[in-house]
C-alpha positions as MATLAB code, in Angstrom:
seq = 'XXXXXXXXXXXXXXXXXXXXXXXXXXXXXXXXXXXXXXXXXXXXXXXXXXXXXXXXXXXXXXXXXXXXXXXXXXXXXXXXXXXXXXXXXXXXXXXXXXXXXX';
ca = [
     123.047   76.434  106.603;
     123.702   77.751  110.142;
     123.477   75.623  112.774;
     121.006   78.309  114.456;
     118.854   77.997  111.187;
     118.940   73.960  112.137;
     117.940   73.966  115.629;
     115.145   76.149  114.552;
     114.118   73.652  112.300;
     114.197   70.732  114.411;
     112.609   72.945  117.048;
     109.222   73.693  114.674;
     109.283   70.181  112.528;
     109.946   67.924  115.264;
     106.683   68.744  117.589;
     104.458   68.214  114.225;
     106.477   65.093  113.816;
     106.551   63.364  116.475;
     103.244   62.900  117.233;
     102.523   61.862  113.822;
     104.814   59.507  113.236;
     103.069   57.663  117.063;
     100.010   57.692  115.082;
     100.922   56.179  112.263;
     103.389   53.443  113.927;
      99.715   52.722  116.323;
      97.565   52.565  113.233;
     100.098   50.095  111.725;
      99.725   47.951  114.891;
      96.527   47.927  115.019;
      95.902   46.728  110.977;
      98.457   44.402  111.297;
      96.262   42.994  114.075;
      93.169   43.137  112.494;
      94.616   41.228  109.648;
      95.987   38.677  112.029;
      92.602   38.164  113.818;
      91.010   37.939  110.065;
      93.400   35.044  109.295;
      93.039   33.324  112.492;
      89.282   33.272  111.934;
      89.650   32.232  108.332;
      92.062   29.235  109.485;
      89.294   28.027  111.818;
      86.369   28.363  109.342;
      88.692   26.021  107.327;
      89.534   23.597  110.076;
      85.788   23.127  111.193;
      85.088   21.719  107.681;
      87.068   18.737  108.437;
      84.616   15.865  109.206;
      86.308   12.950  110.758;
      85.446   13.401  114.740;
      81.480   12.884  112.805;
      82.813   10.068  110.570;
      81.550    6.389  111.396;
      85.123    5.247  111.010;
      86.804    7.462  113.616;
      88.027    5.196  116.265;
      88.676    7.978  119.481;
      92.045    6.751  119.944;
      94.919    9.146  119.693;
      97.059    6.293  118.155;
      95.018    4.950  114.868;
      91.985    7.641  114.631;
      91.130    6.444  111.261;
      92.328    3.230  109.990;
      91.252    3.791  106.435;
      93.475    6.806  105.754;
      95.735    7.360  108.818;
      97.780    9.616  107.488;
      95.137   12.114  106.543;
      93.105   11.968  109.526;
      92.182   15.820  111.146;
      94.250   16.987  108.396;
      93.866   19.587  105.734;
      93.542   16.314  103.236;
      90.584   14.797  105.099;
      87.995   17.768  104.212;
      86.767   16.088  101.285;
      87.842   12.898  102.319;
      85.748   10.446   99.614;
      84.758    7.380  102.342;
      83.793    9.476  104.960;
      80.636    7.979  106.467;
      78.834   10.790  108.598;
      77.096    9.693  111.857;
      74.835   11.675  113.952;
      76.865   10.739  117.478;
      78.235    7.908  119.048;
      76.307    5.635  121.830;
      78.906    6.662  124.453;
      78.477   10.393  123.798;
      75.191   12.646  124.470;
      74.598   15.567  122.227;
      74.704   19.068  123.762;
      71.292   19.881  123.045;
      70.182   16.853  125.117;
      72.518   17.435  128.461;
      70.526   20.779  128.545;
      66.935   19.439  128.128;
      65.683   18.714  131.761;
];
């Protein structure tokens, strides 16, 4: 191979590769993205199912939140947690729907 045979290579490959190559390195970013916005939303469909700020035994204090199981409170463990007691609100708290009701 001649070196003039290379440069006229690299001179006809390289401006079909280049841009090519900065599509496919964009397309990448933006599926690897996608996929990270997926499991985002995924993690926070699985952290809403935890049901211990509703449970009648959730204290509101950032030291003992739940002095049956204190370990598991707002964790993974409590989302089927077996003596949760659901309770519509608490008397210090007003629902959303009734701060907007005028």
């Amino acid at each position: 191979m001649t070196p003039y045979l290379c440069v006229a290579l690299v001179d006809t490959w390289l401006p079909l590769l280049c841009p090519v190559m900065i599509w496919a390195v964009l397309l990448a970013f933006f599926l690897a993205l996608l996929m990270a916005v997926k499991d985002g939303i995924k993690r926070l469909q699985q952290l809403h199912q935890i049901p211990c700020d509703r449970c009648r035994y959730y204290t509101g204090s950032q030291y003992l939140r739940c002095p049956v199981h204190p370990l598991a409170a707002f964790s993974e463990a409590a989302a089927h947690c077996r003596d949760c007691e659901p309770i519509e609100h608490r008397s210090g708290q007003r629902r959303l729907s009734q701060t907007t009701k005028r």
